[in-house]
C-alpha positions in Angstrom: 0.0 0.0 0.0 1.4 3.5 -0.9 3.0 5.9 1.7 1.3 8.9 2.4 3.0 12.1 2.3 1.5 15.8 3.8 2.7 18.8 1.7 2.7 22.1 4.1 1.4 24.3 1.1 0.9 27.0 3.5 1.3 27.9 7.0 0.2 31.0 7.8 -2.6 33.1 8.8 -5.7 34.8 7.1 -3.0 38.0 6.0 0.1 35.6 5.5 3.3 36.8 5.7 4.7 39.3 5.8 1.7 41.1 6.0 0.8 44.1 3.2 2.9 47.4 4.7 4.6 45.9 7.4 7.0 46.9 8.7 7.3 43.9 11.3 10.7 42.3 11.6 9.4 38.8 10.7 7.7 40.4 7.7 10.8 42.0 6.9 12.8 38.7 7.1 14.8 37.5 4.6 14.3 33.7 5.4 12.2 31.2 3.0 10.4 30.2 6.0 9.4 33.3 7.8 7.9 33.9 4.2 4.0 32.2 4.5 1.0 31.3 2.4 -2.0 31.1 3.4 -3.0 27.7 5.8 -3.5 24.7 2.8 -2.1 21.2 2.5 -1.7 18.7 0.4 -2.2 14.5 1.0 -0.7 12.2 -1.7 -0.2 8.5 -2.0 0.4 6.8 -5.5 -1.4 8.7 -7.9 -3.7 11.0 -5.6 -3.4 14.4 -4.2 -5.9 15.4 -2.1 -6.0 19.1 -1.1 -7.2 20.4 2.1 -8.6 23.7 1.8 -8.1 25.9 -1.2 -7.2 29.3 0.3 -6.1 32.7 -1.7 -3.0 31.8 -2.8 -4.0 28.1 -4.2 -2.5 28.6 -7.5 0.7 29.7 -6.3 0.9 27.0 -4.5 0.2 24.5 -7.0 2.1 25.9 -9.3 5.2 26.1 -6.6 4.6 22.1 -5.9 4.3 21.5 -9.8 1.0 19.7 -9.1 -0.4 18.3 -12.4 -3.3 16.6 -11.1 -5.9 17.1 -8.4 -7.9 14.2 -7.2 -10.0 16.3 -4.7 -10.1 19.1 -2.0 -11.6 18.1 1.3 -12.5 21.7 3.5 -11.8 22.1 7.1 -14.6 25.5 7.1 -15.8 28.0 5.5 -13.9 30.8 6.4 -12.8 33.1 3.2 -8.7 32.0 3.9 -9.7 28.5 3.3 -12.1 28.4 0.3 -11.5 31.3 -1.5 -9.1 29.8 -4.2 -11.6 27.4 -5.5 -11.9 29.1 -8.7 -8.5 28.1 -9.2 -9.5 24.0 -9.5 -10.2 25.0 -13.6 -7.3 24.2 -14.9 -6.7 20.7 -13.6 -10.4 20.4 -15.1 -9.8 21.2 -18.3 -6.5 19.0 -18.5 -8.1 16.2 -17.5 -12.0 16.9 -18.4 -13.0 14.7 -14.6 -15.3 16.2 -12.4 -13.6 17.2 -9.6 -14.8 15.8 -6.0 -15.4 18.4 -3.2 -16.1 17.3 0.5 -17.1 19.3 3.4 -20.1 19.5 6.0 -23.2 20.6 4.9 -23.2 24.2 6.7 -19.5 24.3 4.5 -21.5 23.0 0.9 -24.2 26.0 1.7 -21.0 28.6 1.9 -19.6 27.4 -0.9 -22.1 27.2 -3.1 -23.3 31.6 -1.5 -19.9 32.3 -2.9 -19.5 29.9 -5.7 -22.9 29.9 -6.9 -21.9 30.1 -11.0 -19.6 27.1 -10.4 -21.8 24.7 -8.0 -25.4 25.6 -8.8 -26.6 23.7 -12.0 -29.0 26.7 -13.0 -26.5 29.0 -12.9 -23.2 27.2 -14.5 -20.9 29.7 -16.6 -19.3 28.4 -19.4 -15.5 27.6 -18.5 -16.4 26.6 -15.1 -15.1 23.2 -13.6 -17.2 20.3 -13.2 -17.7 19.9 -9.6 -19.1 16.6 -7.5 -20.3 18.2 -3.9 -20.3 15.2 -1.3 -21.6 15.6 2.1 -19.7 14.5 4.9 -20.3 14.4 8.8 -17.8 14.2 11.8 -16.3 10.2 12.2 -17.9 9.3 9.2 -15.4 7.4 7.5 -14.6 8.4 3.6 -12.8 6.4 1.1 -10.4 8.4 -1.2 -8.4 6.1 -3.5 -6.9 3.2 -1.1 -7.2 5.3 1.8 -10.2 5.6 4.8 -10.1 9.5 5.7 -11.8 10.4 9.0 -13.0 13.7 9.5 -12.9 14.6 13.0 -14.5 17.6 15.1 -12.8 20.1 16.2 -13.7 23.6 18.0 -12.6 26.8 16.1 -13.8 29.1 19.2 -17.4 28.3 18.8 -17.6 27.4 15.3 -17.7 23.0 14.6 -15.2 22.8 12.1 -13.1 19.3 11.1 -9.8 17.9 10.9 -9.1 15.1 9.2 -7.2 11.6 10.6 -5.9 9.4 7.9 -3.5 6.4 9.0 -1.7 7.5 11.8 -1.8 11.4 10.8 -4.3 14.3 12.3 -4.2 17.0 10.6 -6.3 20.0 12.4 -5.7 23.7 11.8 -7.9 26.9 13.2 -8.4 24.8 16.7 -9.6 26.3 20.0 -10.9 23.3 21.3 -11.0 19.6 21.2 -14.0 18.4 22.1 -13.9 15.2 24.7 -15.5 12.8 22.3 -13.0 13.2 19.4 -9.9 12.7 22.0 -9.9 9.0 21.0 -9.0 10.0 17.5 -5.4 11.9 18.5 -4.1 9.0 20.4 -0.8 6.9 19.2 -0.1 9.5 16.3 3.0 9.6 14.1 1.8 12.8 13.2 -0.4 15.2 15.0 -0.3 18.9 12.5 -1.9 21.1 14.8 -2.4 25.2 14.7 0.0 27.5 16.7 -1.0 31.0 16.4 1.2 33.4 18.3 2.1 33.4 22.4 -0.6 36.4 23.3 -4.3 34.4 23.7 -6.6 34.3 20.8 -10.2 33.6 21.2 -10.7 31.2 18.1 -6.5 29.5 17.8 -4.2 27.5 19.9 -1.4 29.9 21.5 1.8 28.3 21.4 2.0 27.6 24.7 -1.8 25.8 24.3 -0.5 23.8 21.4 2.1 23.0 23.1 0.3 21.4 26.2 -2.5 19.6 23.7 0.6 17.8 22.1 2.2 16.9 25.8 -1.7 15.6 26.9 -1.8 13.4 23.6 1.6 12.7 23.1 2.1 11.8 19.0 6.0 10.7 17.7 5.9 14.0 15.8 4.7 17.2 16.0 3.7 20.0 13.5 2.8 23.7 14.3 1.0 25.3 11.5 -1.3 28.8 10.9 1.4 30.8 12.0 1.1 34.6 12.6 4.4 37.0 12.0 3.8 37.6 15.9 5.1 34.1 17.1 8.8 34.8 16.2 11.1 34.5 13.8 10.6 30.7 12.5 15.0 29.5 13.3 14.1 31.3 17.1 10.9 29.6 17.8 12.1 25.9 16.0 15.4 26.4 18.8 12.8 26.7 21.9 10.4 23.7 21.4 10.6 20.5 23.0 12.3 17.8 20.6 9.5 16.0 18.8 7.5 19.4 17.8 8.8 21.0 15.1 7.6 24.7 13.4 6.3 23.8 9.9 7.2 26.0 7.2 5.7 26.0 3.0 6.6 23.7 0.9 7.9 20.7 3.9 7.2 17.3 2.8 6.6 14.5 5.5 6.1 10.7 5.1 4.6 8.0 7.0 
């Protein structure tokens, strides 16, 4: 059975970085990974690549990653950083002529389609638009994409339900405030836990560092990712120095493999 591998597309926040007029000294930064997209990643085994989320800067990041094929996009929410690029999805359409499977909760179907509605309502298609399949899903309902069972798994995003998604031994979960008590079963013996790190100061709807931090301690995975990363956690060589061995800061563009 293939290996999955998880492709950071995009680690920051709803701005990125740096941020427009900054004058920040992480915006200002010359490193590669102080430099961040917006929140988006990418799960691939064999001949599949499955995209979760398609923010603002989806086509820069596809065309970064050299992605020639898209076998889906599976949505976390609704929010504008994590749908808007799905205009974007034309092109692997047209090289391909497949509709193209979508997959979020229901609430996350009716957003898209509010914002979408020339691209997902069949009364109001516009010619050029991509051919797209809209399947339903609901928390620990188990989907099958390709060879693989994908889990989708609530999460709090202050009080909005949003998902993460478990396949194999890897969580991913960005945009997290919460975990509720029934979905704890889901994080245990990870390889990989990707999990949201916003800055150190408290945030009403994101993990703080220091809350990321104790959620990974409480559920304990091999490896950890921090991910949707504001300019005001640090610079990225500072904050990667200070964190406990098996946590690691991700940046755009890192690969990992089960």
């Amino acid at each position: 059975m293939s290996k999955v591998k998880l492709t950071f597309l995009g680690t920051g926040t709803s701005q990125g970085i740096p941020i427009i007029g900054s004058d920040h000294p992480v915006c200002l930064s010359t490193n590669s990974k102080d430099k961040r997209l917006r929140t988006s990643a990418m799960l691939s085994w064999g001949d599949y690549n499955f995209v979760i989320d398609t923010g603002p800067d989806f086509r820069q990041q596809m065309l970064r990653e050299n992605v020639s094929k898209l076998s889906g996009v599976l949505y976390t929410h609704e929010h504008t950083d994590h749908i808007i690029g799905l205009d974007d999805i034309r092109p692997f359409f047209y090289r391909d002529r497949v509709d193209i499977p979508i997959y979020a909760e229901d609430r996350v179907l009716e957003a898209l389609v509010k914002r979408f509605q020339y691209i997902l309502e069949s009364d109001s298609l516009y010619p050029g638009t991509p051919n797209v399949v809209r399947n339903v899903i609901q928390e620990e309902e188990k989907i099958y994409l390709g060879e693989k069972e994908i889990i989708p798994i609530r999460v709090m995003h202050g009080k909005l339900p949003i998902v993460g998604y478990k396949v194999e031994n890897l969580m991913y979960c960005t945009d997290v405030k919460t975990v509720p008590e029934t979905s704890m079963k889901y994080f245990e013996n990870l390889e990989v836990l990707v999990i949201n790190a916003l800055r150190t100061e408290q945030h009403y709807t994101h993990f703080t560092l220091e809350e990321a931090l104790q959620f990974i301690k409480e559920v304990k995975p091999k490896k950890a990712y921090l991910t949707h990363i504001s300019h005001l956690l640090g610079f990225h060589d500072e904050v990667e120095a200070e964190l406990p061995d098996n946590v690691y800061l991700a940046y755009d563009g890192l690969k990992i493999e089960l």
